[in-house]
C-alpha positions in Angstrom: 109.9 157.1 50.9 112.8 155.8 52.5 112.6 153.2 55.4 114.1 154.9 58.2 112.6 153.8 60.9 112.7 150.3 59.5 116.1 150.9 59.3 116.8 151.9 62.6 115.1 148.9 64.2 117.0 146.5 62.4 120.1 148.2 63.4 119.0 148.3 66.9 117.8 145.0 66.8 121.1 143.4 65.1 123.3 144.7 67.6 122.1 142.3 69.9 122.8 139.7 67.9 126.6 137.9 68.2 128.8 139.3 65.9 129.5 137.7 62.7 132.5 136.8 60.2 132.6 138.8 57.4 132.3 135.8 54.7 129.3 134.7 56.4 125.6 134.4 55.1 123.7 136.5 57.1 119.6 136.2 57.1 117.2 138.9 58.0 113.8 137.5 58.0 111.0 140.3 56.9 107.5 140.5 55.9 106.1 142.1 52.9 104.4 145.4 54.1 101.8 146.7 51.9 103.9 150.3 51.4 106.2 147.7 49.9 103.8 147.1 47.2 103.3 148.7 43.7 99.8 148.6 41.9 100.1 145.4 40.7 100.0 143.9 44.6 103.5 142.7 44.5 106.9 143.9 45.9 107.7 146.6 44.1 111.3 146.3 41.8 112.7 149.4 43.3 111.8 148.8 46.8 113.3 145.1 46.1 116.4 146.8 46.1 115.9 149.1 49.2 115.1 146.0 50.7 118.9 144.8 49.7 119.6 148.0 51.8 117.9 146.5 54.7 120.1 143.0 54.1 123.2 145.0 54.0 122.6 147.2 57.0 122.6 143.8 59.1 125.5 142.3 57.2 127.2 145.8 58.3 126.1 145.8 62.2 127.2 142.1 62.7 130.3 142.2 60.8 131.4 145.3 62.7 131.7 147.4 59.7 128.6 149.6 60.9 131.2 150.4 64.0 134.2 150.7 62.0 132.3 152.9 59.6 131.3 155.5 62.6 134.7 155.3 64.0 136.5 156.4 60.7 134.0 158.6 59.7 133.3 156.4 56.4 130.4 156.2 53.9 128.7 153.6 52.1 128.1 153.7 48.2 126.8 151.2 45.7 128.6 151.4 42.4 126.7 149.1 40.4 123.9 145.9 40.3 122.7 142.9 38.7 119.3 142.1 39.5 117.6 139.2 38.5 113.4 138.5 38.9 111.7 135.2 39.3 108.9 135.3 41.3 106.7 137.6 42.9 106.7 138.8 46.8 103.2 139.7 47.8 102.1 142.1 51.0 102.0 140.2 54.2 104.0 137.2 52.8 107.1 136.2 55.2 110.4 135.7 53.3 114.1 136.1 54.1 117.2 138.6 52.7 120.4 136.5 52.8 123.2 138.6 52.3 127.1 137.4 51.8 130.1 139.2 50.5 131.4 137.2 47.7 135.2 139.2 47.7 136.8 142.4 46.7 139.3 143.8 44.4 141.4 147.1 45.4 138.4 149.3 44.8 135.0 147.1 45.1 133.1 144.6 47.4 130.9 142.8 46.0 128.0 141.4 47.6 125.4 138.9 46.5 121.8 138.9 48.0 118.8 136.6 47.4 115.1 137.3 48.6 113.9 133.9 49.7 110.0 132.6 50.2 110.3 129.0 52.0 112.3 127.3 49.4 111.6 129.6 46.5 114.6 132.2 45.4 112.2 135.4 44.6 115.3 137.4 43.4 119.3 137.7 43.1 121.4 140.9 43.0 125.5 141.2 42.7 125.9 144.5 44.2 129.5 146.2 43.6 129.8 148.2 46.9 132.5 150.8 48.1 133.4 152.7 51.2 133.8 155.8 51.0 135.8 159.0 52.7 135.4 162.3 51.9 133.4 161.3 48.9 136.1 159.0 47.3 136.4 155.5 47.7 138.8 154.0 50.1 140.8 150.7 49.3 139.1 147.8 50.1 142.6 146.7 52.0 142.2 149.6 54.8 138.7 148.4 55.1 139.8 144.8 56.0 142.2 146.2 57.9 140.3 148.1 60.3 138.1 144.7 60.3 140.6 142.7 61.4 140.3 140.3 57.6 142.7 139.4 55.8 143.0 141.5 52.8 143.3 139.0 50.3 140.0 138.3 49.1 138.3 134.8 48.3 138.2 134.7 44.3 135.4 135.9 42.6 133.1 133.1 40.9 132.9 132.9 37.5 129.9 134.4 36.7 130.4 137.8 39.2 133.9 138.7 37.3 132.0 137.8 33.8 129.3 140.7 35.4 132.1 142.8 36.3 134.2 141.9 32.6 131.1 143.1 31.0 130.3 146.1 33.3 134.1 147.7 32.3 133.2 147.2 28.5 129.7 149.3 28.9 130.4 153.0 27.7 130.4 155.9 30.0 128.7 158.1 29.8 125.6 157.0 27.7 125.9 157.4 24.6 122.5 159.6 24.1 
C-alpha cells in the first residue's frame, strides 16, 4: 500500500523548512519500517522506489514546485528510471534520501537520488520526470518559469545522457 500518511507528514513537516534552490541536494533522513520490508528482511526493491517518491515530495515542497504545482493545477509523472542495488537497507536501520535535479531538456527533468546508510551509498536511481497538465506534459521552460529558474538547464553528465541515448534506442512497444 501506498504511504499516504507518510506522505503527508513529510509534506507538512518540509514546509517548515526554508525554502530551497532548485539545484540543490536536499536530504530527508528516514528509518526503515518493517512494512518497508520484503520476506527476505530487507527494504524491499519496489518500495525503494516509493521511497524516491518520498525524496522527491521534499525536493518539491522546498523548491516551491509543490506550490507552483497546486497553483496551476499541474501533475507529476515519472517517465522512466535507472536503478542501481548495492547494499541492503534493513527494518529499523536510519539512512538518508538525497535528492538533486541533475537538468532538463524541453520535455524531461531528470533527477538523481541515492539512499545513503552512514557513509555507505545503499542505491542510485536517474529518474526522468515530467509535469503534467491535463494529462500531457508541459515544457520544462513554463515550469522554470513559474519557479523563477532560469530555463537553461545545467548540462547533463555523461553518464545520464548515455542513460537517456540508450533509453531512445529501446523499442516501443515491446516487442512480445
Amino acid at each position: 500500500m501506498y504511504p499516504f500518511v507518510r506522505t503527508a507528514r513529510i509534506a507538512a513537516a518540509e514546509t517548515r523548512k526554508p525554502p530551497q534552490g532548485v539545484l540543490e541536494t536536499h536530504v530527508l533522513p528516514l528509518t526503515c519500517l518493517p512494512w518497508d520490508a520484503d520476506m527476505f528482511w530487507e527494504m524491499n526493491n519496489g518500495r525503494v522506489l516509493t521511497i524516491y517518491d518520498l525524496g522527491r515530495t521534499g525536493l518539491a515542497v522546498r523548491t516551491g514546485l509543490w506550490r507552483v504545482l497546486k497553483e496551476q493545477r499541474w501533475g507529476l509523472v515519472v517517465a522512466g528510471a535507472s536503478v542501481r542495488y548495492r547494499a541492503r537497507i534493513r527494518p529499523f536501520q536510519r539512512f538518508e534520501v538525497r535528492t538533486r535535479v541533475l537538468g532538463w531538456d524541453q520535455r524531461f527533468f531528470y533527477i538523481e537520488q541515492a539512499m545513503w546508510r552512514g557513509d555507505t551509498a545503499c542505491n542510485h536511481a536517474l529518474m526522468r520526470t515530467g509535469v503534467t497538465t491535463k494529462g500531457r506534459l508541459t515544457d520544462t521552460a513554463r515550469v522554470a518559469e513559474a519557479l523563477g529558474v532560469d530555463a537553461a538547464s545545467p548540462p547533463l553528465p555523461d553518464w545520464a545522457l548515455a542513460w537517456t541515448g540508450a533509453d531512445r534506442e529501446r523499442p516501443w512497444p515491446p516487442a512480445f
